[in-house]
C-alpha positions as CSV (number, residue, x, y, z in Angstrom):
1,X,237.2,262.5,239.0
2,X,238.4,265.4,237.4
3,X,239.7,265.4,234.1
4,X,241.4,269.1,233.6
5,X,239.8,272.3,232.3
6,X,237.6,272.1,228.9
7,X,236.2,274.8,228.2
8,X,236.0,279.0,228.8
9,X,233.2,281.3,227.7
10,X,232.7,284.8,227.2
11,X,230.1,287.1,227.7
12,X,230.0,289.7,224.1
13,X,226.5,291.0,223.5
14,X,227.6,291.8,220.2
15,X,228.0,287.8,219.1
16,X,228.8,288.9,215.1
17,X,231.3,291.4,216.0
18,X,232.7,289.0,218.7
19,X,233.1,286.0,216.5
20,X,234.9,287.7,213.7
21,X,237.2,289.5,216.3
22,X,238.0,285.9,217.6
23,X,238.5,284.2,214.1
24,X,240.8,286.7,213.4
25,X,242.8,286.9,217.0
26,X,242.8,282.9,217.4
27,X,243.0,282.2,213.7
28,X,240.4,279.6,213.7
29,X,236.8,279.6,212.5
30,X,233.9,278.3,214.9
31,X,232.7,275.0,214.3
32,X,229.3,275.3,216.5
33,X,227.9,279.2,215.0
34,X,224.4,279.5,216.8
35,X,222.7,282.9,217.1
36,X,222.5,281.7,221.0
37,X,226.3,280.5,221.0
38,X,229.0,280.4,219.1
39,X,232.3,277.8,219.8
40,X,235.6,277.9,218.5
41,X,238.1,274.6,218.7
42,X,241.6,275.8,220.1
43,X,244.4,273.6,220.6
44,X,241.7,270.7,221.6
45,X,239.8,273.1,224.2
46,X,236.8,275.3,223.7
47,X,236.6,278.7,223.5
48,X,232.7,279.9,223.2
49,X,231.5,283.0,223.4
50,X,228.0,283.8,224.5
51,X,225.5,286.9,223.9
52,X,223.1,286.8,226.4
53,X,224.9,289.2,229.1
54,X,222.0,289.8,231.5
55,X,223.4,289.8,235.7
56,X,227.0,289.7,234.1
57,X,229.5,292.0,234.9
58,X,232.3,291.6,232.3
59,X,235.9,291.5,232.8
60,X,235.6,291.0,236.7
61,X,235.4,287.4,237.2
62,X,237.8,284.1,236.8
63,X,240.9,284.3,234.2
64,X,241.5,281.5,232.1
65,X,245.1,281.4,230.8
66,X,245.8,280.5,227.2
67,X,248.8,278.2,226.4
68,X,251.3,279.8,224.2
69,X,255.0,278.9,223.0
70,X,255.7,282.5,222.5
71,X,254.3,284.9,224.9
72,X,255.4,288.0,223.5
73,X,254.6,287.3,220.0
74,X,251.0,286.4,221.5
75,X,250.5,289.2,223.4
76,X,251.3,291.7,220.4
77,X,249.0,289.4,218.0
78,X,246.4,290.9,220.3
79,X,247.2,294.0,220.8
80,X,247.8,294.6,216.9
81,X,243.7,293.7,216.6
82,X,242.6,295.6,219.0
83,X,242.9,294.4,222.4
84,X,243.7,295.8,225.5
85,X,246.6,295.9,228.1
86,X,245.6,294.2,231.3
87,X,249.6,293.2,232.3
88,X,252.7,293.3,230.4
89,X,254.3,289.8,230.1
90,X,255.8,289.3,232.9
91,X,258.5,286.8,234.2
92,X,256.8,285.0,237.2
93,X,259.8,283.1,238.1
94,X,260.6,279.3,236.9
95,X,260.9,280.0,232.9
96,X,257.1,281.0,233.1
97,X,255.5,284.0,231.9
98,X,252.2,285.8,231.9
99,X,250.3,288.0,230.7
100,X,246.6,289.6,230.2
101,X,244.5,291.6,227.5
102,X,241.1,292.7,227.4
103,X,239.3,291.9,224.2
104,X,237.0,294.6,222.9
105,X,234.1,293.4,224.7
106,X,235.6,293.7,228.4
107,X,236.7,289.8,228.5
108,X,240.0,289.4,230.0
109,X,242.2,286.8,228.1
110,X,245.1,285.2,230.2
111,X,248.3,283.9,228.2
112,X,250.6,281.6,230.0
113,X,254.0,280.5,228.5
114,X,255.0,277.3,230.7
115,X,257.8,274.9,229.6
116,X,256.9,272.4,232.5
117,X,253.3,271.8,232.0
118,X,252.6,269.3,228.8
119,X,249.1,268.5,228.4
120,X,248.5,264.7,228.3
121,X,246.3,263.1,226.1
């Protein structure tokens, strides 16, 4: 029934200021750029981000975790343009780490560095 996680979204009212901060941080351009949405393809999942901010209370919901191979080079990527600490990488136990930033619009970004989990195709 359930097929994995697709997508995450998140709330900037700022959408120009928002999209160029992602293109730079992720490294990708959007290939959907709507004033009402704009979605970016990364590593065959979506990342969109949406102005309309109206009964949203940024930063204090669900984190979604981004895949990385290096943690701590990801984690300074971010920081370098302009993100904020949330957690230090951290060693959770198992070869995994984690860590979170907050991007300049209150959205926190999870990164997760897991050598068991493989997506499957």
């Amino acid at each position: 029934m359930f097929l994995g996680l697709r997508t995450v979204i998140y709330h900037a009212p700022d959408l120009a200021k928002a999209k160029a901060w992602y293109t730079t941080a992720f490294g990708v351009a959007p290939y959907f750029d709507e004033p009402f949405y704009v979605g970016f393809e990364v590593g065959g999942f979506e990342l969109g981000l949406n102005p309309d901010v109206r009964n949203v209370k940024v930063g204090n919901n669900a984190v979604a975790y981004w895949g990385v191979p290096d943690i701590e080079e990801a984690y300074r990527h971010l920081l370098d343009r302009g993100a904020e600490s949330r957690s230090p990488v951290q060693d959770v136990g198992g070869e995994i780490k984690v860590a979170a930033v907050a991007d300049p619009f209150g959205n926190v970004i999870g990164l997760i560095q897991n050598p068991h989990f493989k997506v499957k195709g």
